[in-house]
C-alpha angles and dihedrals in degrees: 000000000000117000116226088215123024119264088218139020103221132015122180122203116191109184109043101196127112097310109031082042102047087049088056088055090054091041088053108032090056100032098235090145123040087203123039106188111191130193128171127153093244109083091208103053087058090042084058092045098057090039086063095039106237090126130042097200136034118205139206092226144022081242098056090050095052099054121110087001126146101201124020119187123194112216114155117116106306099255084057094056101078085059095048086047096058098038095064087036085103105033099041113102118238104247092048112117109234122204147142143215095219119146094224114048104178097089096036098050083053100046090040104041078053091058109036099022104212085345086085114065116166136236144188126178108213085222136106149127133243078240123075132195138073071277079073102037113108136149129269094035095141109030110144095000125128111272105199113208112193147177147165091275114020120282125254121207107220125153118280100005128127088253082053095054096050095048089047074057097045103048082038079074111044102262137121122242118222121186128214151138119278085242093049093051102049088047089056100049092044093069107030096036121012101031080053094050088047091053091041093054088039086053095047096045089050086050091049096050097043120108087228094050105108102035088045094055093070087075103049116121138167092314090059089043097049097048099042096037091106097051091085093066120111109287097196081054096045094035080055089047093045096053088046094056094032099128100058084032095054088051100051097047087051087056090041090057097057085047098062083032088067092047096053080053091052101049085049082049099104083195 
């Protein structure tokens, strides 16, 4: 869907990789912002931004990008989003709407919700790529993928409300808000998207050190993609993802564990 006037004046977007840069292609390409400010600590992700049009200005700081805007989105790597919060806490104006695309929502929507009050609500797209970068970035990433939209206490959409203005986003590209509780979030990702990635790594790294490894390899076929698929995601990024969510991750993988551990009983089982 394009928008024959733009839902918002000005969106700023602080973090330009997959995600962050995925959102400015849907921004632009539908017209939901008349103005797109960027900022990312690489010169030459914003220079490539701007050379593909998904942004229409490139700033010097997260701060310059955030002011007058209607709407600011954090998206650098999770453990970064507590510092871009609090660098356009005095220079972003009250009625902005302030959120965020990090995998692990506990400690933003704390620290946000310190910050902005009801001003900060946060998200997270259940989409992604194996790649990673604004290379990867492309529109329509999350159309029709789960938005959580998530606070301390679970949001409420009412009209007008900041909750209200990032699902009007939300639903603006494609996607599909879901709203839940920062505990309940990072519960739930824990099971169906991070506990997967970490059993993924641990698998490609057993196959990699094994001495069968490489002959083995010449049967795989669509069971060893599928499973190790993921693998090829970003570590640092994940490694940064896994220790924020250590606590519900910690839990599963112990679970995960027995549960391998009765099934090594069972195949002993002669009967």
């Amino acid at each position: 869907m394009t928008f024959e006037e733009p839902l918002f004046g000005k969106v700023a977007v602080i973090g330009v990789g997959l995600l962050g840069g995925s959102l400015c292609c849907d921004l632009a390409a539908r017209k939901i912002a008349g103005q797109i400010s960027i900022w990312d600590p690489s010169s030459l992700v914003l220079e490539e931004a701007l050379a593909r049009g998904i942004a229409h200005v490139a700033c010097g700081s997260a701060a310059e990008a955030a002011m007058a805007a209607d709407i600011v989105v954090a998206a650098p790597p999770p453990q970064h989003i507590p510092t871009v919060l609090a660098e356009i806490a005095s220079v972003s104006p009250s009625p902005a709407l302030i959120t965020d695309l990090g995998s692990v929502k506990a400690t933003a929507c704390s620290v946000g919700e310190g910050l902005f009050g009801e001003r900060f609500v946060g998200g997270h797209p259940m989409a992604g790529s194996a790649r990673c970068g604004i290379g990867a970035a492309h529109e329509g990433l999350f159309e029709g993928a789960a938005w959580a939209v998530v606070g301390n206490e679970r949001p409420v959409e009412t009209p007008g409300s900041p909750v209200a203005v990032l699902c009007t986003l939300v639903r603006a590209i494609g996607a599909k808000p879901v709203l839940l509780t920062a505990q309940e979030h990072d519960r739930y990702t824990a099971l169906i998207s991070h506990l997967p990635h970490m059993l993924s790594f641990a698998y490609q790294t057993l196959v990699e050190n094994s001495e069968n490894g490489v002959p083995a390899l010449q049967l795989a076929g669509g069971s060893y993609r599928d499973f190790s698929r993921i693998s090829a995601s970003n570590r640092d990024l994940w490694n940064a993802i896994f220790r924020e969510n250590r606590a519900e991750l910690r839990e599963l993988a112990q679970k995960y564990v027995q549960n391998l551990q009765a099934f090594c009983t069972w195949l002993d089982n002669d009967t």
